[in-house]
C-alpha distance (Angstrom), angle and dihedral (degrees) to the residues before:
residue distance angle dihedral
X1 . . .
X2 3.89 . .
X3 4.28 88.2 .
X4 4.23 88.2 50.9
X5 3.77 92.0 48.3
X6 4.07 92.8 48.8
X7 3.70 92.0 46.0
X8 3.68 95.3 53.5
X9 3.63 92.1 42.8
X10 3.50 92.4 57.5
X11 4.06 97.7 42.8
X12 3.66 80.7 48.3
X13 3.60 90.4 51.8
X14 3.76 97.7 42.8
X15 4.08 92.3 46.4
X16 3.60 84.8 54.5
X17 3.49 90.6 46.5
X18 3.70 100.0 58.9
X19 4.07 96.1 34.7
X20 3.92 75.1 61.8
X21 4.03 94.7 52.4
X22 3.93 84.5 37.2
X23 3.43 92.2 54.5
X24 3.65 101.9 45.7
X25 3.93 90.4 45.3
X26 3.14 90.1 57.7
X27 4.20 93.0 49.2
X28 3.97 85.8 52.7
X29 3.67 92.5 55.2
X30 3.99 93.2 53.2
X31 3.84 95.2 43.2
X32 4.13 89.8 46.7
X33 4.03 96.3 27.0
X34 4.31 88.8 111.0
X35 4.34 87.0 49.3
X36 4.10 92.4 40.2
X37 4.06 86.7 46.7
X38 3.93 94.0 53.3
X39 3.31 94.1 48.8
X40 3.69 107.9 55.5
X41 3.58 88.5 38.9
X42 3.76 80.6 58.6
X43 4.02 86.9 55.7
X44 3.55 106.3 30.0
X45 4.01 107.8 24.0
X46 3.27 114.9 124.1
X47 4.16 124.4 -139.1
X48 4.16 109.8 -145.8
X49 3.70 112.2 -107.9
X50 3.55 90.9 -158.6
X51 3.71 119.5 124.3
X52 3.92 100.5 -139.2
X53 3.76 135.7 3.6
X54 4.14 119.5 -146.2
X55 3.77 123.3 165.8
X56 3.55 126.6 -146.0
X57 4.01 119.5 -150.9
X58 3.49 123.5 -132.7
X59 3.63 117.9 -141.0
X60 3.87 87.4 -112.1
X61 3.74 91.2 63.4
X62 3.90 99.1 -93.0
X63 3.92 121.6 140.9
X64 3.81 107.1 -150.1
X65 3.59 113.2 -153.9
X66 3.44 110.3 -125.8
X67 4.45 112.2 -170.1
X68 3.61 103.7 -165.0
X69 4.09 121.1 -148.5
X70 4.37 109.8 -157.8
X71 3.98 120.5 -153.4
X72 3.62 102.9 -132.1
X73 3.86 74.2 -145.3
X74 3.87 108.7 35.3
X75 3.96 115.8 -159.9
X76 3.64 101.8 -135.3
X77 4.35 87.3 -161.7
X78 4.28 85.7 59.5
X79 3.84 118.7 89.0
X80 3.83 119.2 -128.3
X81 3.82 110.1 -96.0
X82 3.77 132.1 -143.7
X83 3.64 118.6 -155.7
X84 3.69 110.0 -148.1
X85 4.16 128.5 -165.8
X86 3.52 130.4 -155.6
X87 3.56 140.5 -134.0
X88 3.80 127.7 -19.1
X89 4.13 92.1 -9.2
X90 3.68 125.3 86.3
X91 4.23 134.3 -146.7
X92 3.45 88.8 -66.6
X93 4.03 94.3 71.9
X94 3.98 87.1 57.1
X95 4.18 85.4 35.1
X96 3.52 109.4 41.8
X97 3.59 108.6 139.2
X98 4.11 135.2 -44.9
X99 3.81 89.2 -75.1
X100 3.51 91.7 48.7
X101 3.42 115.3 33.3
X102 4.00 126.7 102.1
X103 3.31 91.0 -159.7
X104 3.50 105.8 53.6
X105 4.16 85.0 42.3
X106 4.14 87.0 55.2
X107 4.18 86.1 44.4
X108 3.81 90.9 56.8
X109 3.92 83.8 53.8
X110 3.41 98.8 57.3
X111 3.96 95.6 -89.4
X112 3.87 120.7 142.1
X113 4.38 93.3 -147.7
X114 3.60 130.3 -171.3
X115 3.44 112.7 -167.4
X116 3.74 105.4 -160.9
X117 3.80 126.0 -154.3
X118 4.22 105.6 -161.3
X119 3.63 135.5 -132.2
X120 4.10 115.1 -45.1
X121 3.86 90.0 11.9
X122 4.34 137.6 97.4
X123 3.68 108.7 -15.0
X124 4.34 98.8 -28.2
X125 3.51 106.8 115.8
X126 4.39 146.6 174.7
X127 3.19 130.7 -105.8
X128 3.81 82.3 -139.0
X129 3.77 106.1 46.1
X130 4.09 86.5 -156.3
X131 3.84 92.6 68.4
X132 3.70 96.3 73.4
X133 3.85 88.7 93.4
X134 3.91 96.3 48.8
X135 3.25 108.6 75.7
X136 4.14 146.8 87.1
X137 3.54 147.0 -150.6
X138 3.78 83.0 -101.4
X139 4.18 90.6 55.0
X140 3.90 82.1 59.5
X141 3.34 93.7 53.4
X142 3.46 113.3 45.5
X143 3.93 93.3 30.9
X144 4.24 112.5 31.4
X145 4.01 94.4 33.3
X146 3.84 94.5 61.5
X147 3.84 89.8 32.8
X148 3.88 99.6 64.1
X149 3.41 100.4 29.8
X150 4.20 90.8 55.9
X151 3.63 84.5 43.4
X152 4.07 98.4 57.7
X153 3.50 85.6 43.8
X154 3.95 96.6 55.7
X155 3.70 86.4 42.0
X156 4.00 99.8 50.4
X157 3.58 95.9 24.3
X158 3.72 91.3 -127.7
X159 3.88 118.0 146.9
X160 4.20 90.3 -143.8
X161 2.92 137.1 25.5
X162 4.41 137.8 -147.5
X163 3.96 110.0 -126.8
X164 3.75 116.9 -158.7
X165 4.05 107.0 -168.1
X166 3.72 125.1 -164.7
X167 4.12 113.0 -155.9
X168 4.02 102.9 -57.4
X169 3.93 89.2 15.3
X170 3.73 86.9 59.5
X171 3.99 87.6 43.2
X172 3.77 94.6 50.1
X173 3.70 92.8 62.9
X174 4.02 99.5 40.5
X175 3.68 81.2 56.5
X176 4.35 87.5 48.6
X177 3.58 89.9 52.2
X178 4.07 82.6 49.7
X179 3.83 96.8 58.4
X180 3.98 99.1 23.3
X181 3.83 127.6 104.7
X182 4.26 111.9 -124.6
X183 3.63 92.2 -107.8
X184 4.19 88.7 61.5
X185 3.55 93.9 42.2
X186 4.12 83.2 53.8
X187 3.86 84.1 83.4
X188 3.12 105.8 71.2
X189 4.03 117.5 65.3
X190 3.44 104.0 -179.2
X191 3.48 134.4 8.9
X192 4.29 129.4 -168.8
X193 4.06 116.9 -166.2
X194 3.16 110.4 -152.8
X195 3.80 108.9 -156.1
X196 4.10 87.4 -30.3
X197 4.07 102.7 159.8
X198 4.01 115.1 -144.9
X199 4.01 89.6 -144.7
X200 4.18 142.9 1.8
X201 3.82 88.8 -129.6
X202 3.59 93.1 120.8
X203 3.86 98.4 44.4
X204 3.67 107.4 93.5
X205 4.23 111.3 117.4
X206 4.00 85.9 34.0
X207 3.71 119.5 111.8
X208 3.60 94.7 -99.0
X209 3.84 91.8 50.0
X210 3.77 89.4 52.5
X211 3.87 88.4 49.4
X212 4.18 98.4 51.9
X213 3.80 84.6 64.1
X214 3.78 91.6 52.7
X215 3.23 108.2 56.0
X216 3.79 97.7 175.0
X217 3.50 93.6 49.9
X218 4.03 90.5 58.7
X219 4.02 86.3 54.5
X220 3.86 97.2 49.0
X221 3.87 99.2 51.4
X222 3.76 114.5 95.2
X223 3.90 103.5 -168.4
X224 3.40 109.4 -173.5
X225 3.86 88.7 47.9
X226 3.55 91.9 49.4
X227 3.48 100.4 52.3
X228 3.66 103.8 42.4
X229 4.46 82.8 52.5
X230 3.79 86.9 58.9
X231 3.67 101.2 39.4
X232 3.86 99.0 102.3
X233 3.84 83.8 60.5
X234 3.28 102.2 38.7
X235 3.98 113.2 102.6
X236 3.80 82.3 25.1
X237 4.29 102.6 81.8
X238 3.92 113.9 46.2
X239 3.88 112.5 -141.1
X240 3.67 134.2 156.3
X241 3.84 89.4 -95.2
X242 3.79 95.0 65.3
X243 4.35 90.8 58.3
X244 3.81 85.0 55.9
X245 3.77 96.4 52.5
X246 3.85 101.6 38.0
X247 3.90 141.4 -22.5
X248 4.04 108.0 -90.4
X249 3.74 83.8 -159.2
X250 3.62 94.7 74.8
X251 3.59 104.1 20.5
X252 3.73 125.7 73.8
X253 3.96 128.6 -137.5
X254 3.47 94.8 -113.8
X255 3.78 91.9 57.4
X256 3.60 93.3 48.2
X257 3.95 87.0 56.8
X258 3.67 90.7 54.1
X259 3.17 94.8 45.4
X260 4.39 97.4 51.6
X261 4.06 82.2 43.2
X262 3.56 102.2 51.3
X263 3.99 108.9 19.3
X264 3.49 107.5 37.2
X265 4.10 114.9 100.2
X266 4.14 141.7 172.5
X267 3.74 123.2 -100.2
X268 3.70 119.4 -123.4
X269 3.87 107.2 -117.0
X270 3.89 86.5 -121.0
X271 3.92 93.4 61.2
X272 3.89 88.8 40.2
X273 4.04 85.2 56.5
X274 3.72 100.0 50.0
X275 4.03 87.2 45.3
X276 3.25 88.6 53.9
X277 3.97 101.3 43.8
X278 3.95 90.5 49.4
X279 4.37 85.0 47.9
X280 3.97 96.5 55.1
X281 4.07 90.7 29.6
X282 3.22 99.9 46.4
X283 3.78 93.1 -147.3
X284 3.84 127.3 102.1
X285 4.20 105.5 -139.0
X286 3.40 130.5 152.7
X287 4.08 112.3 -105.6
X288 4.07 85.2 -99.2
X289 3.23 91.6 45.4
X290 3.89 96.4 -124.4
X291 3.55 95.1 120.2
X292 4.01 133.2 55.2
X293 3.46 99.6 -163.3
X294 3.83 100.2 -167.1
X295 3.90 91.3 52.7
X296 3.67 100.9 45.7
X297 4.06 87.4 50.4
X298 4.17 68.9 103.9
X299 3.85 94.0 90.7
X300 3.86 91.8 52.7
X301 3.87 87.6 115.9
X302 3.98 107.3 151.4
X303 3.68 118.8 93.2
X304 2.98 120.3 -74.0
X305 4.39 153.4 -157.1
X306 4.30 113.1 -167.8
X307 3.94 107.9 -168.0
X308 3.23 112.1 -166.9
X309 3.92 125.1 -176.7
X310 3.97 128.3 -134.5
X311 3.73 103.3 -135.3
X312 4.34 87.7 29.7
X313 4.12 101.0 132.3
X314 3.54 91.6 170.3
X315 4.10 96.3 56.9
X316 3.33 99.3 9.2
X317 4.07 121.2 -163.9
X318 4.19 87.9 -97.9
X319 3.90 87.9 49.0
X320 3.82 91.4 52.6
X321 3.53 96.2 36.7
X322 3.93 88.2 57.8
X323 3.80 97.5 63.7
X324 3.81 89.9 39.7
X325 3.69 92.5 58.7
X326 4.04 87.2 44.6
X327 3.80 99.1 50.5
X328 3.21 107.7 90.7
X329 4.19 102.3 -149.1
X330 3.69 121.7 142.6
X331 3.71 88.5 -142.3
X332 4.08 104.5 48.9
X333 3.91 128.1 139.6
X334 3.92 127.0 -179.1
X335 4.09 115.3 -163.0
């Protein structure tokens, strides 16, 4: 009885003990948060390597940064193409660096790029600062998708354009082909999705199940903050997380730290919502219901590339394979 009491007294005492160390970590981090910030942006910011920077405004008031990659010799036979990124992340997960960077790889090929970051992400901004918070996954879609792409054409002159889509920038433009008349979907001539998922079905146990039953939770996580605090480790500790966000076989720790200091942003609480609606619902509709997103995937009729990853449990192969089978282009491949 004497051994019990002892051991619980000291697991009591070492709990204790490191909710007291946790606690005061945590303390330091707040009072030297500005200090910590400047210096791993210091050893892990990242300069942009594009060539140019335009913005094109929405007709909500958003400026959409647009970060522009030259050929030195342009291919006057290859359509403009606009690099897209998805969810929580901005250009700079498409745009990292010369190494890694599809755009910069598609400029060396003769490829005038745009790599994009949307609304309340990278360098676009309001003209009202206090808008960031108002708007959807529908606001993207009906404003930012026919933004950017008129604006690369203006700028390049092109009559088309190719649109390369990465998870929710793949999404974004199924759901444009959704609501668009034929003679706006006429712009784009090809399209790639890079890990773009045709419905959240299948997400349930996933983080961002867990987090549309917690409500709370969702409000008190600051992203971008979070990531660019644990950037010097990130890369560093191995956990499940890390095979669901990239492949530590071929990507090295001091990528990964770029990457969670430059890329990483916050989701407007509108975007959050409709994620969340289509998670416990099941069903993909616009917010006035006019449009089921998942069924009209139907008019998708360009040609088109679906890439879907292995290990992907955010759009999973069955989740890309679902809109590939859907669209309804002549020209359509799924790897």
């Amino acid at each position: 009885m004497a051994t019990t009491f002892l051991i619980l007294l000291l697991f009591a005492l070492f709990a204790s003990t490191l909710a007291f160390i946790f606690t005061g970590v945590l303390i330091l981090i707040l009072l030297i948060h500005p200090l910590l910030l400047n210096w791993i942006g210091k050893l892990y910011g990242q300069e942009d390597i594009a060539d140019e920077v335009h913005f094109a405004k929405t007709k909500d008031g958003w400026n959409l940064a647009l970060h522009r990659h030259v050929p030195i010799q342009p291919n006057p036979q290859l359509a403009p193409v606009l690099v897209v990124h998805g969810i929580a992340t901005n250009k700079f997960v498409m745009d990292l660096d010369r190494r890694h960077s599809l755009p910069h790889y598609l400029k060396l090929r003769g490829y005038d790029v745009f790599a994009v970051s949307l609304r309340g992400c990278g360098r676009s901004y309001h003209e009202s600062p206090t808008c960031y918070e108002d708007f959807t996954f529908d606001d993207i879609v009906k404003y930012d998708v026919p933004a950017m792409i008129e604006k690369v054409k203006k700028i390049t002159g092109s009559d088309r354009i190719s649109y390369v889509g990465h998870s929710m920038g793949a999404m974004i433009l199924y759901s444009h082909f959704c609501i668009s008349e034929h003679k706006r979907c006429i712009d784009v001539a090809a399209f790639v999705s890079l890990g773009g998922p045709g419905n959240l079905n299948h997400i349930g146990i996933t983080l961002i199940g867990m987090l549309s039953r917690f409500p709370r939770a969702r409000k008190m996580l600051d992203l971008k903050f979070g990531a660019s605090i644990l950037a010097p480790l990130a890369g560093e500790l191995y956990t499940p997380i890390d095979e669901v966000l990239y492949n530590p076989n071929t990507t090295s720790s001091r990528t990964v730290k770029k990457f969670m200091k430059n890329a990483i942003e916050n989701v407007s609480d509108g975007v959050t919502e409709q994620f969340m609606h289509w998670i416990e619902t099941k069903r993909m509709h616009s917010l006035n219901g006019f449009y089921d997103y998942v069924q009209l995937q139907k008019k998708i009729s360009v040609p088109s590339l679906f890439i879907a990853g292995e290990k992907d449990v955010i759009a999973t192969p069955e989740s890309v394979r679902s809109v590939y089978e859907k669209a309804s282009s002549r020209k359509k491949n799924l790897e």
